[in-house]
N, CA, C and O atoms as a Tripos MOL2 file, in Angstrom:
@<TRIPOS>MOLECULE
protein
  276   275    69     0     0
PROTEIN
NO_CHARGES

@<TRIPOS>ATOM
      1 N         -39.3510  -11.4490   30.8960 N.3       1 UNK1
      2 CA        -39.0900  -11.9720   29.5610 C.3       1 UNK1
      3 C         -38.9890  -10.8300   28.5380 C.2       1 UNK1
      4 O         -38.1760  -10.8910   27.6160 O.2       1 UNK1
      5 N         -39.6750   -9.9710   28.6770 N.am      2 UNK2
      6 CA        -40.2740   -8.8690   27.8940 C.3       2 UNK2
      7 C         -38.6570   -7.9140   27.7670 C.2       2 UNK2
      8 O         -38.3390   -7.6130   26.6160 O.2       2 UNK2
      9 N         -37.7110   -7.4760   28.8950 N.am      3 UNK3
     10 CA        -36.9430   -7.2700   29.0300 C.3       3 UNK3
     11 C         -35.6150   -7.6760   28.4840 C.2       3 UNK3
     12 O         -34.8100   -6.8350   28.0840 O.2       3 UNK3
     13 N         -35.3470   -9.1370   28.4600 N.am      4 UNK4
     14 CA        -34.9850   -9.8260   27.9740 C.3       4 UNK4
     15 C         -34.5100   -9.6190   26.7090 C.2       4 UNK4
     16 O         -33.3880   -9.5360   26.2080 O.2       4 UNK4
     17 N         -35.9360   -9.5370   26.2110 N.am      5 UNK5
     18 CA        -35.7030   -9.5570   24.3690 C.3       5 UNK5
     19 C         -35.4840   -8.4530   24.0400 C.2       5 UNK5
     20 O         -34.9360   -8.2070   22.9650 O.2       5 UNK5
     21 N         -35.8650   -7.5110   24.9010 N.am      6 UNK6
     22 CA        -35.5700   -5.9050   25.0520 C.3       6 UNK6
     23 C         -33.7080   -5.8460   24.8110 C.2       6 UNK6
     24 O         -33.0960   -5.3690   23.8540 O.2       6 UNK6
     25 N         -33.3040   -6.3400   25.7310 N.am      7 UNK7
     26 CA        -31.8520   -6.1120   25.6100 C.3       7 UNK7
     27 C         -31.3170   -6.8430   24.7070 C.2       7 UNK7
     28 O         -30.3400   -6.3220   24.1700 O.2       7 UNK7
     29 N         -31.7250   -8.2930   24.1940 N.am      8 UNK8
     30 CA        -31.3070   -8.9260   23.0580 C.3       8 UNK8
     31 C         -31.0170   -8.0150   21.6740 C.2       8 UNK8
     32 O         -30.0020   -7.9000   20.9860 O.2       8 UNK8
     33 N         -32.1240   -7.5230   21.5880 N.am      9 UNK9
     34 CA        -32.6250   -6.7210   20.1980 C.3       9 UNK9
     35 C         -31.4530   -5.3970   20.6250 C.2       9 UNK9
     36 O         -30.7880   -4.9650   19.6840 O.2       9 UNK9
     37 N         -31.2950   -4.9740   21.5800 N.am     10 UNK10
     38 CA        -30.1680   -3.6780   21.9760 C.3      10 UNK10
     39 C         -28.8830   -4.1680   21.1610 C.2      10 UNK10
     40 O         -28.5190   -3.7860   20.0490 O.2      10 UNK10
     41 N         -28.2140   -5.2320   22.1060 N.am     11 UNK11
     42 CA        -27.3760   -5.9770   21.5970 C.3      11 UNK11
     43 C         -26.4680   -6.7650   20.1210 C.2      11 UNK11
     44 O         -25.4170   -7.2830   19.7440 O.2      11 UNK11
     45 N         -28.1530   -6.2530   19.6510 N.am     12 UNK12
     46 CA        -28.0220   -7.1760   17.7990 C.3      12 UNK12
     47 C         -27.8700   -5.6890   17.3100 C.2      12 UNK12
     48 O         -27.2310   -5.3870   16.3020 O.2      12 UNK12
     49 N         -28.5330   -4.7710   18.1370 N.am     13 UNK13
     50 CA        -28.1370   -3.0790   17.1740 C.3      13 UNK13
     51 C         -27.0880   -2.7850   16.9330 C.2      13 UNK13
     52 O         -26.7770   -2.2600   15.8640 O.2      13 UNK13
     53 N         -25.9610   -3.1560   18.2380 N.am     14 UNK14
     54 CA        -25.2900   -2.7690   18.3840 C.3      14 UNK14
     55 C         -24.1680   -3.5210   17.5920 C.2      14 UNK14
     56 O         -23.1980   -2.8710   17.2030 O.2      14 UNK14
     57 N         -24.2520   -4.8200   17.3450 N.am     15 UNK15
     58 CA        -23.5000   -5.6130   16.8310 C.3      15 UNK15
     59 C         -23.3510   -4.9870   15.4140 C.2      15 UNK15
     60 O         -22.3260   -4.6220   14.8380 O.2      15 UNK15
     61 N         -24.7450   -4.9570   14.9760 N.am     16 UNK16
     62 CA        -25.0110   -4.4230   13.6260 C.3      16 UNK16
     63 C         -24.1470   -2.9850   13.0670 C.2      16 UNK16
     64 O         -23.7490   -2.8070   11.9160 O.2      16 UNK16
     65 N         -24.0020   -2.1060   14.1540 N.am     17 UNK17
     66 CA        -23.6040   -1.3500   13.9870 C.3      17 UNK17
     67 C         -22.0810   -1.3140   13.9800 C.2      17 UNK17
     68 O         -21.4210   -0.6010   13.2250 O.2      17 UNK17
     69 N         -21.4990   -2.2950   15.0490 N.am     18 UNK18
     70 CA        -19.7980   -2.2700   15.2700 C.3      18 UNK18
     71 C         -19.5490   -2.8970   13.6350 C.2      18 UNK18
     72 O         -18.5590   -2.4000   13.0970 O.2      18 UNK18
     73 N         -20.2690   -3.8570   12.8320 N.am     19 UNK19
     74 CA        -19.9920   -5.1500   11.5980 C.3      19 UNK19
     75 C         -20.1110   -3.9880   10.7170 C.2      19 UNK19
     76 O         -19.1670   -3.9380    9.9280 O.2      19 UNK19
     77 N         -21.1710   -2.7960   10.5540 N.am     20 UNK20
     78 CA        -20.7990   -1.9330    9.9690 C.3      20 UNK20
     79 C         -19.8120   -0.9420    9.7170 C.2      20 UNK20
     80 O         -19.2580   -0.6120    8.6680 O.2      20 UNK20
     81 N         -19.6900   -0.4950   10.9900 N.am     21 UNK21
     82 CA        -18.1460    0.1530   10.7440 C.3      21 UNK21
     83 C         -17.2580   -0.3850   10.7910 C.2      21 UNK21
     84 O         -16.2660    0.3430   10.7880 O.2      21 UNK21
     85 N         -17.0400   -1.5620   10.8470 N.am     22 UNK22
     86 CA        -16.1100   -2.4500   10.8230 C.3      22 UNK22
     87 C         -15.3140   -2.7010    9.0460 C.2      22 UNK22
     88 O         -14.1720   -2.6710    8.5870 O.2      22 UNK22
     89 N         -16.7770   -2.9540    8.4860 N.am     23 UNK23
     90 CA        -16.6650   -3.1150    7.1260 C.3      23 UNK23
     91 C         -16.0030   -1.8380    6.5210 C.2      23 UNK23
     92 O         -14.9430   -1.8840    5.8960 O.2      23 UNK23
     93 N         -16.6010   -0.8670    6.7190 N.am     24 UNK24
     94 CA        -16.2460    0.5900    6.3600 C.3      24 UNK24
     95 C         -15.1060    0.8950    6.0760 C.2      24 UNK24
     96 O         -14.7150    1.4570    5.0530 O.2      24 UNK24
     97 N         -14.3470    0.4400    7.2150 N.am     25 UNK25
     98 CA        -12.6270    0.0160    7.9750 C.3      25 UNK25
     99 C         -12.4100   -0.4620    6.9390 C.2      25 UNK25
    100 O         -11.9320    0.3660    6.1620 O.2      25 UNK25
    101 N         -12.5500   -1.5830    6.4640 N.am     26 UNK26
    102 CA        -11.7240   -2.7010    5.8330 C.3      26 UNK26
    103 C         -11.5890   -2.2250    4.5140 C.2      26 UNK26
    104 O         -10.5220   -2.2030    3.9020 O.2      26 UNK26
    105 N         -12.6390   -1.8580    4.0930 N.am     27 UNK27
    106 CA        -13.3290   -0.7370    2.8170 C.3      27 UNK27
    107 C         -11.9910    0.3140    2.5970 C.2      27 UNK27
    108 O         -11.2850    0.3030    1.5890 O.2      27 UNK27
    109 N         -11.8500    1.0050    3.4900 N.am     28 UNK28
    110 CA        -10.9130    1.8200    3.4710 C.3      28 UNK28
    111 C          -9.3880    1.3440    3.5500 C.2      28 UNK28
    112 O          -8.5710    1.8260    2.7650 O.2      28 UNK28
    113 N          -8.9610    0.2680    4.6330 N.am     29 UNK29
    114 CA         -7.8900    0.0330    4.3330 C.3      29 UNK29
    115 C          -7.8350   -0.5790    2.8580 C.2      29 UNK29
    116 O          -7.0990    0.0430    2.0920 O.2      29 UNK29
    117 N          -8.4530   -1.6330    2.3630 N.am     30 UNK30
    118 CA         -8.2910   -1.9650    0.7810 C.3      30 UNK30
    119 C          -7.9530   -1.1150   -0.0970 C.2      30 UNK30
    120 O          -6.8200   -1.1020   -0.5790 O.2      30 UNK30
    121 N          -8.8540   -0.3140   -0.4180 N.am     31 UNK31
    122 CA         -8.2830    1.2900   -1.1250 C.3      31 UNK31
    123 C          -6.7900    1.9170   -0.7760 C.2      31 UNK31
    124 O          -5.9650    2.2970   -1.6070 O.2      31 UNK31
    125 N          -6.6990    1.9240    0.1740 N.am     32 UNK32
    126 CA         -5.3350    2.4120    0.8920 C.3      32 UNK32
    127 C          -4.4690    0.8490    0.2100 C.2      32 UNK32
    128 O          -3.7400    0.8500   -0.7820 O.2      32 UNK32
    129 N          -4.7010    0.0230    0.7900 N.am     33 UNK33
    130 CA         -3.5080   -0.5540    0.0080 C.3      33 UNK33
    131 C          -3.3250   -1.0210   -1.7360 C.2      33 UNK33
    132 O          -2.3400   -1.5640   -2.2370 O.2      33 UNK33
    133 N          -4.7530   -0.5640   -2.5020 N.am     34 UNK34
    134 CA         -4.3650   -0.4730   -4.1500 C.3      34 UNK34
    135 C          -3.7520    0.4180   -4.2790 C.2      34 UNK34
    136 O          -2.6370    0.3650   -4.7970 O.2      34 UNK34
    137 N          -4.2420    1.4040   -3.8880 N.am     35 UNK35
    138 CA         -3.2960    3.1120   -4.3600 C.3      35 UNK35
    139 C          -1.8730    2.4570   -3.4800 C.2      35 UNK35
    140 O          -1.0920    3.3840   -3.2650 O.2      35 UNK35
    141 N          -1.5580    1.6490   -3.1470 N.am     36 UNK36
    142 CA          0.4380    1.8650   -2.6740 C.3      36 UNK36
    143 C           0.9560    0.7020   -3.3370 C.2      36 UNK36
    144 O           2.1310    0.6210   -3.6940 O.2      36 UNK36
    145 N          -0.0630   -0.3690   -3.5400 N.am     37 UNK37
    146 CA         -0.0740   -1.5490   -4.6700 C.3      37 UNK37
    147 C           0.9430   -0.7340   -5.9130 C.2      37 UNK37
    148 O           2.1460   -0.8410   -6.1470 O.2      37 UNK37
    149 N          -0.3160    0.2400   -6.6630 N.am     38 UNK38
    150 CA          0.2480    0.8270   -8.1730 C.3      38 UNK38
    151 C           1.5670    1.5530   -7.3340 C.2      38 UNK38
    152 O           2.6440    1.0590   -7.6680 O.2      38 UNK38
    153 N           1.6430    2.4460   -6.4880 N.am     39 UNK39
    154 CA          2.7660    3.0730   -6.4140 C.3      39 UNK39
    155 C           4.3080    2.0400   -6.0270 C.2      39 UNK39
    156 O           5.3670    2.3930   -6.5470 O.2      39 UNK39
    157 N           4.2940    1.4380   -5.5780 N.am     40 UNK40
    158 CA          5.0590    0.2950   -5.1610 C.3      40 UNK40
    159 C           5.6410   -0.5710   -6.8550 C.2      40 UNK40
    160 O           6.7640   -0.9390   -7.2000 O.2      40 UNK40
    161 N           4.0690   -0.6480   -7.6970 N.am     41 UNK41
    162 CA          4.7410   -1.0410   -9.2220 C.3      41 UNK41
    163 C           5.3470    0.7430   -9.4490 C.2      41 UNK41
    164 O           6.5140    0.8990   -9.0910 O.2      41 UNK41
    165 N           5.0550    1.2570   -9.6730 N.am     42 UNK42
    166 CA          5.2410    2.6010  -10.4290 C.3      42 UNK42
    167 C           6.9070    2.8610  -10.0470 C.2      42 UNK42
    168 O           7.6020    3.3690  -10.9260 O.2      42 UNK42
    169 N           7.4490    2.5510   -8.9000 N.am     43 UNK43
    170 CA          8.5800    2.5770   -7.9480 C.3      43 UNK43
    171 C           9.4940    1.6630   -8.6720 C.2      43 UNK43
    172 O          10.5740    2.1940   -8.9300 O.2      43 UNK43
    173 N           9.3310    0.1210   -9.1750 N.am     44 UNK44
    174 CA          9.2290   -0.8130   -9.3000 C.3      44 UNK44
    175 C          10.1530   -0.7780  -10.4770 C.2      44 UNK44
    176 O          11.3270   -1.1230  -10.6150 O.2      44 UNK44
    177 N           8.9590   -0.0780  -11.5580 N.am     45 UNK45
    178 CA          9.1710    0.1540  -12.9930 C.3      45 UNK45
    179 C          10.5430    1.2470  -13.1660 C.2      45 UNK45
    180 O          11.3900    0.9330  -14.0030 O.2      45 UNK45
    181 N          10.6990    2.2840  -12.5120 N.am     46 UNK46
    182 CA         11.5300    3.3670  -12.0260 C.3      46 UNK46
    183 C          12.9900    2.7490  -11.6600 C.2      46 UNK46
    184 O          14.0570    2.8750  -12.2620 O.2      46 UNK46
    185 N          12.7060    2.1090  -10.5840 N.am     47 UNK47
    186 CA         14.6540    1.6310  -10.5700 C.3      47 UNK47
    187 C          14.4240    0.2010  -11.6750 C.2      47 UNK47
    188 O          15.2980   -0.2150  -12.4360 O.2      47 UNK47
    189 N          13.6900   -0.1090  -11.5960 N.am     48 UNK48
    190 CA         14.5910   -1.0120  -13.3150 C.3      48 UNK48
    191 C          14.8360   -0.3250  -14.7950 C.2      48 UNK48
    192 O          15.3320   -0.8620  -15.7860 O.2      48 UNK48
    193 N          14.2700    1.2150  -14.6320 N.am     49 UNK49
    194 CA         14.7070    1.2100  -15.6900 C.3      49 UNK49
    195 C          16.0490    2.1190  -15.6890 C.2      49 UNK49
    196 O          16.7470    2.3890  -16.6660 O.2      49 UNK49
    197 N          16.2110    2.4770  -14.4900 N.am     50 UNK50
    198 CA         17.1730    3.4560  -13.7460 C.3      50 UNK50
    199 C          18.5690    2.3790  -13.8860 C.2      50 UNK50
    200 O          19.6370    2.8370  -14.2910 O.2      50 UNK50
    201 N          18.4210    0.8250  -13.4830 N.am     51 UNK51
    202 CA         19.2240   -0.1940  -13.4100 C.3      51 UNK51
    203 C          19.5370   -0.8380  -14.6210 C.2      51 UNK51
    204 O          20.3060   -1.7780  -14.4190 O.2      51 UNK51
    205 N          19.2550   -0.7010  -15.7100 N.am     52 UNK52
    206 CA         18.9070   -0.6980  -16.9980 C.3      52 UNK52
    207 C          20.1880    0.3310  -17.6260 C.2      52 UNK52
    208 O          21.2310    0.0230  -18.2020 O.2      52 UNK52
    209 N          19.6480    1.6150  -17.2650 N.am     53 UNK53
    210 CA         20.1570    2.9370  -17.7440 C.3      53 UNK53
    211 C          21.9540    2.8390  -17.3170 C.2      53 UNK53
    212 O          22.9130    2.9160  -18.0840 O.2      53 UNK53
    213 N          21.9420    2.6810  -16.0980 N.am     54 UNK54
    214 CA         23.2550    2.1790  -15.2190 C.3      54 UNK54
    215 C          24.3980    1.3940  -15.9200 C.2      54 UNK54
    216 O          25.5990    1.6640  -15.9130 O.2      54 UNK54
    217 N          23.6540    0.1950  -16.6250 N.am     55 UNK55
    218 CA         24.3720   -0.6870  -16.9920 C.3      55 UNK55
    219 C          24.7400   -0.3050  -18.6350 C.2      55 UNK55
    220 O          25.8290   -0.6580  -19.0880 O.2      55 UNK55
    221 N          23.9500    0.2910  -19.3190 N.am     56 UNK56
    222 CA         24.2140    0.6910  -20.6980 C.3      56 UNK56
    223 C          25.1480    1.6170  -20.9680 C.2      56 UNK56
    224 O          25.7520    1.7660  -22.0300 O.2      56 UNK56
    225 N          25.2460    2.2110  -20.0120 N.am     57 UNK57
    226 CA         26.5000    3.8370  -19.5850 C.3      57 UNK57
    227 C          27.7760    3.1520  -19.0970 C.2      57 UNK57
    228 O          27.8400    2.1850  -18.3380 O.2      57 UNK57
    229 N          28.8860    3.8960  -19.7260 N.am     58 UNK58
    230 CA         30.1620    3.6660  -18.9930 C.3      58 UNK58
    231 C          30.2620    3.5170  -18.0020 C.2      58 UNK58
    232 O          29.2360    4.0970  -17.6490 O.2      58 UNK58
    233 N          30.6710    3.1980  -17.1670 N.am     59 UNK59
    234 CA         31.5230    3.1930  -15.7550 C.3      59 UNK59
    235 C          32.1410    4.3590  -15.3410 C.2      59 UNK59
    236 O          33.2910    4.0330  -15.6350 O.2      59 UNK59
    237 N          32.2440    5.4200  -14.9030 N.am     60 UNK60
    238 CA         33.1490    6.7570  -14.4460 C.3      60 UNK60
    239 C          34.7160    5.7020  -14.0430 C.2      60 UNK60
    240 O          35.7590    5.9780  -14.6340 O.2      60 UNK60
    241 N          34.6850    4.5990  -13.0650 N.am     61 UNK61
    242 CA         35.7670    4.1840  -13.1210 C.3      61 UNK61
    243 C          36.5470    3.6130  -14.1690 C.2      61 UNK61
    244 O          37.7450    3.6980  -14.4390 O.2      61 UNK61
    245 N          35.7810    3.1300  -14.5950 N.am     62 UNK62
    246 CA         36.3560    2.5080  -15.8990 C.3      62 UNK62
    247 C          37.3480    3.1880  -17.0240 C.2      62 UNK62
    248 O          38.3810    2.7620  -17.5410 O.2      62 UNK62
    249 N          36.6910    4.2960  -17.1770 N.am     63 UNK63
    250 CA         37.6300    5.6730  -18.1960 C.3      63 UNK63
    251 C          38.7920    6.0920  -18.0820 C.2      63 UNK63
    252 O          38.8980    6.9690  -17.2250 O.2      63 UNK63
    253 N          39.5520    5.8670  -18.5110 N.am     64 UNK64
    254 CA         41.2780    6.3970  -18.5930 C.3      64 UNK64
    255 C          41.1460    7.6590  -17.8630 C.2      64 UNK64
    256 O          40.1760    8.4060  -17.9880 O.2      64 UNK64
    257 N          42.3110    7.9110  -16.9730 N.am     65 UNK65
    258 CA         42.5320    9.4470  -15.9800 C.3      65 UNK65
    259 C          42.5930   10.1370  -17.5250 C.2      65 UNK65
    260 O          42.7250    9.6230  -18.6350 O.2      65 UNK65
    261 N          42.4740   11.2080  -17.1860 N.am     66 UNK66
    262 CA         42.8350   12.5950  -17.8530 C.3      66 UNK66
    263 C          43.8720   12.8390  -18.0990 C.2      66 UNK66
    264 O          44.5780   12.7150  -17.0980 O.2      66 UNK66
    265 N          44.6550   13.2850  -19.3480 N.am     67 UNK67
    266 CA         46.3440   13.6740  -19.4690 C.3      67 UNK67
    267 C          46.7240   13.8570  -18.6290 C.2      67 UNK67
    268 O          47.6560   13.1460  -18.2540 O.2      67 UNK67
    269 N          46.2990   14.8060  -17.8900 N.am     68 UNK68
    270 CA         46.8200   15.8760  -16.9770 C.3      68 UNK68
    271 C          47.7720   15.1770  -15.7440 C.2      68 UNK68
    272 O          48.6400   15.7700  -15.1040 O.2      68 UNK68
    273 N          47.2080   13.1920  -15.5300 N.am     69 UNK69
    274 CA         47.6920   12.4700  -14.2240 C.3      69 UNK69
    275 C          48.6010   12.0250  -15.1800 C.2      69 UNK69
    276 O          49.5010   11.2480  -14.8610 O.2      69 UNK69
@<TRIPOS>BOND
     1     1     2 1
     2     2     3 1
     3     3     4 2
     4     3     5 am
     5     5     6 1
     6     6     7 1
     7     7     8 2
     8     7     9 am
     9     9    10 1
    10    10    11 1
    11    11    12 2
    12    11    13 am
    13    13    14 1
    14    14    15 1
    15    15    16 2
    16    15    17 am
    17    17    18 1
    18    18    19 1
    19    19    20 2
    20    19    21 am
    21    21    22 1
    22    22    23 1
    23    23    24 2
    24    23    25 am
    25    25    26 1
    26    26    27 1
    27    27    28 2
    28    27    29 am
    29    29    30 1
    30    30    31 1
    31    31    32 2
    32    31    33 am
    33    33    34 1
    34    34    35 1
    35    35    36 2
    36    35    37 am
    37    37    38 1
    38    38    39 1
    39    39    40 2
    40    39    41 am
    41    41    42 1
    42    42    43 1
    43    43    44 2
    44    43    45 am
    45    45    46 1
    46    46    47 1
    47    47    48 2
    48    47    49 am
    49    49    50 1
    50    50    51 1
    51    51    52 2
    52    51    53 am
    53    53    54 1
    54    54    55 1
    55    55    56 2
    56    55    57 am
    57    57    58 1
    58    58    59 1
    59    59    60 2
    60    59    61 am
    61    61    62 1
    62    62    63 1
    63    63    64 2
    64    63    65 am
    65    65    66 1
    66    66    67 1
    67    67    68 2
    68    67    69 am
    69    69    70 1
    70    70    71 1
    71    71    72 2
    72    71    73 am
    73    73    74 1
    74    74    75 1
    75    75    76 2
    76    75    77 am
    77    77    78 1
    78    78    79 1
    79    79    80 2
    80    79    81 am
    81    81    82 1
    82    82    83 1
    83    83    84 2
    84    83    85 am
    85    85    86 1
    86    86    87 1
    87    87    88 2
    88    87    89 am
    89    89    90 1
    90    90    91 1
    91    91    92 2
    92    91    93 am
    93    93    94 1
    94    94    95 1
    95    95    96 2
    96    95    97 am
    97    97    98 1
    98    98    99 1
    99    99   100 2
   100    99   101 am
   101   101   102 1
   102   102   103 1
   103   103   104 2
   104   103   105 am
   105   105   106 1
   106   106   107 1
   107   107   108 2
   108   107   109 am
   109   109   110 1
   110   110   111 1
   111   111   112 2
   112   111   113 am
   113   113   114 1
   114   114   115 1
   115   115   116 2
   116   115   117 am
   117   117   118 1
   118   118   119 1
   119   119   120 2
   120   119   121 am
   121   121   122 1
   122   122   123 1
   123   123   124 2
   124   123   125 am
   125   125   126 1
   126   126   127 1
   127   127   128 2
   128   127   129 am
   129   129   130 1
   130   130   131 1
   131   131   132 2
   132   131   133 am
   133   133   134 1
   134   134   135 1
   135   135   136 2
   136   135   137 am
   137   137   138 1
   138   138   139 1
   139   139   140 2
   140   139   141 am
   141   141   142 1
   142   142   143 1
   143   143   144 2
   144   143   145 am
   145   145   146 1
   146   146   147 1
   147   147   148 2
   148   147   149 am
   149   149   150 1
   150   150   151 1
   151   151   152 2
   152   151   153 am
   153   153   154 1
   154   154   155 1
   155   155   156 2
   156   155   157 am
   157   157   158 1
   158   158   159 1
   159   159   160 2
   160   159   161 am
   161   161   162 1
   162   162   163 1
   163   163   164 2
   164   163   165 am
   165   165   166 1
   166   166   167 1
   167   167   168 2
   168   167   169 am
   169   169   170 1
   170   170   171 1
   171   171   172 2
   172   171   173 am
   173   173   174 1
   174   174   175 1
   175   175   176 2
   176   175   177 am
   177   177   178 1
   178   178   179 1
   179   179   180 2
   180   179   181 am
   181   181   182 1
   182   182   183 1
   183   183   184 2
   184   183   185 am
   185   185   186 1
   186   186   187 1
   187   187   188 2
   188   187   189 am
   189   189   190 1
   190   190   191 1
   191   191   192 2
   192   191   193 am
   193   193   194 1
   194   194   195 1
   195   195   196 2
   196   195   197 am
   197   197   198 1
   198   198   199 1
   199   199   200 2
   200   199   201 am
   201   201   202 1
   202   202   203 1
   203   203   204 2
   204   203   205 am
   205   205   206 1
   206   206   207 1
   207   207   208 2
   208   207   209 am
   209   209   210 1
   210   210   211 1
   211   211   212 2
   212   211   213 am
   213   213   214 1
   214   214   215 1
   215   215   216 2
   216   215   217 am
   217   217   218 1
   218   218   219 1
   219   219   220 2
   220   219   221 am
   221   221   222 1
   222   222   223 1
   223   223   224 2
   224   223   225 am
   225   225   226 1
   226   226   227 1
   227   227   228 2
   228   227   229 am
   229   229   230 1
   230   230   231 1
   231   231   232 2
   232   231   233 am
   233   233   234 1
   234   234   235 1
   235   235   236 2
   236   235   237 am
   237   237   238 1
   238   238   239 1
   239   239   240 2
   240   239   241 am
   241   241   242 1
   242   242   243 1
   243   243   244 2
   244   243   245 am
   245   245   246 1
   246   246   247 1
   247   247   248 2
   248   247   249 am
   249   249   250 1
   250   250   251 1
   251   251   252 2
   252   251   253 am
   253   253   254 1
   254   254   255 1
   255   255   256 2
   256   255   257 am
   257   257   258 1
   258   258   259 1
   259   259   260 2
   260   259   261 am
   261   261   262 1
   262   262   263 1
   263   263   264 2
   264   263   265 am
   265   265   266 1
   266   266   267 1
   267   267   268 2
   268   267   269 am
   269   269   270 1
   270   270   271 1
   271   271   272 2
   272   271   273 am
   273   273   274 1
   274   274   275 1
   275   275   276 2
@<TRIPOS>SUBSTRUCTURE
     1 UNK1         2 RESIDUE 1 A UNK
     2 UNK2         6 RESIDUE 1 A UNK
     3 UNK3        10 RESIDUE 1 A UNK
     4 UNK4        14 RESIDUE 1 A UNK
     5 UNK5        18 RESIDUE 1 A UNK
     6 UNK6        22 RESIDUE 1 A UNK
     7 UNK7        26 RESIDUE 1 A UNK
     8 UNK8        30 RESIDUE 1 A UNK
     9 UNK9        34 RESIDUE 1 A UNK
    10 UNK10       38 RESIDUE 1 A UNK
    11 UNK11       42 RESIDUE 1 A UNK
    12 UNK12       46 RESIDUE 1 A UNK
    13 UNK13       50 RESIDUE 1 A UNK
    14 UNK14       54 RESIDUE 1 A UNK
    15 UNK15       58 RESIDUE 1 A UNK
    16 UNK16       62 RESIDUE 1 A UNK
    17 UNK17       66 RESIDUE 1 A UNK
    18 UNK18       70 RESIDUE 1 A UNK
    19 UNK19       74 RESIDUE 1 A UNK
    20 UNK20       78 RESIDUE 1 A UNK
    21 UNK21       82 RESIDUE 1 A UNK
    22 UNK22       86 RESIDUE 1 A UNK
    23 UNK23       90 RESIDUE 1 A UNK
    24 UNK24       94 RESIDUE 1 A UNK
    25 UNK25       98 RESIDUE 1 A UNK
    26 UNK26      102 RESIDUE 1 A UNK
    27 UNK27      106 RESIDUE 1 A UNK
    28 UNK28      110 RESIDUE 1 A UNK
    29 UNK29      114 RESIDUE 1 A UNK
    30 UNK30      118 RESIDUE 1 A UNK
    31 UNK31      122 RESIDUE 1 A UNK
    32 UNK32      126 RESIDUE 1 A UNK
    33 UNK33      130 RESIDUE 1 A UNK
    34 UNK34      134 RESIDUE 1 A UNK
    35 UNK35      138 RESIDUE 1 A UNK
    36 UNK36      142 RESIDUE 1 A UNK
    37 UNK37      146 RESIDUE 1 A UNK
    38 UNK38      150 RESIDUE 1 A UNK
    39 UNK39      154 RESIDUE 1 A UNK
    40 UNK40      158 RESIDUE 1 A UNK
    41 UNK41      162 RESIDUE 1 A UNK
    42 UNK42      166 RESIDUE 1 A UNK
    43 UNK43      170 RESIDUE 1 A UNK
    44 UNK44      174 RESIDUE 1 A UNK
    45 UNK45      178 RESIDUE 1 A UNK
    46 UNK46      182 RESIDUE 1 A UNK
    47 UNK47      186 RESIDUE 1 A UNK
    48 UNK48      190 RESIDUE 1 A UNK
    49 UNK49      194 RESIDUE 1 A UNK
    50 UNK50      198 RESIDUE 1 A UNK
    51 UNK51      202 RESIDUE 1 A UNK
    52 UNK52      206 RESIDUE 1 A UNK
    53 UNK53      210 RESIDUE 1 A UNK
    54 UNK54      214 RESIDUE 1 A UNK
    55 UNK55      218 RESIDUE 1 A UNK
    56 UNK56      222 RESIDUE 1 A UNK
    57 UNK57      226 RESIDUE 1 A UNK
    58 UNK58      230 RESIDUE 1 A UNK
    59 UNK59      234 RESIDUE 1 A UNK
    60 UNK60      238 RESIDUE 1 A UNK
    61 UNK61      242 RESIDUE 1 A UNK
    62 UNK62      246 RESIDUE 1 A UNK
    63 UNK63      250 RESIDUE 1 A UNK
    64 UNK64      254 RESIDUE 1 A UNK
    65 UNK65      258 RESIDUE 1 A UNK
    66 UNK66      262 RESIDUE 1 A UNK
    67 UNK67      266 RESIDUE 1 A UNK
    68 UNK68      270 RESIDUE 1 A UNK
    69 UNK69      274 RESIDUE 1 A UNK
């Protein structure tokens, strides 16, 4: 019996220990995905204002050839 509870109590260490680094993990991926969260807006903000910029500017096609054609 004595044995028993011996290895039970091993078992719960060990559990204890995998739920810990487990958490750790998760801990870390979260962080990892805010920091690409903001960069993903930051990206976001960048081609709209790039798409923005695009549309307020002439056209290169649009412009009459040059005398010269």
């Amino acid at each position: 019996m004595e044995k028993r509870i011996e290895t039970l109590e091993m078992l719960s260490m060990e559990q204890e220990n995998t739920i810990e680094t487990l958490n750790r993990e998760v801990h870390r991926q979260q962080l990892s995905i805010q920091a690409l969260e903001v960069q993903i807006q930051y990206l976001k903000t960048q081609l709209e204002s790039i798409n923005k910029e695009e549309h307020l500017s002439p056209e290169v096609e649009d412009e009459a050839p040059p005398p010269h054609y």
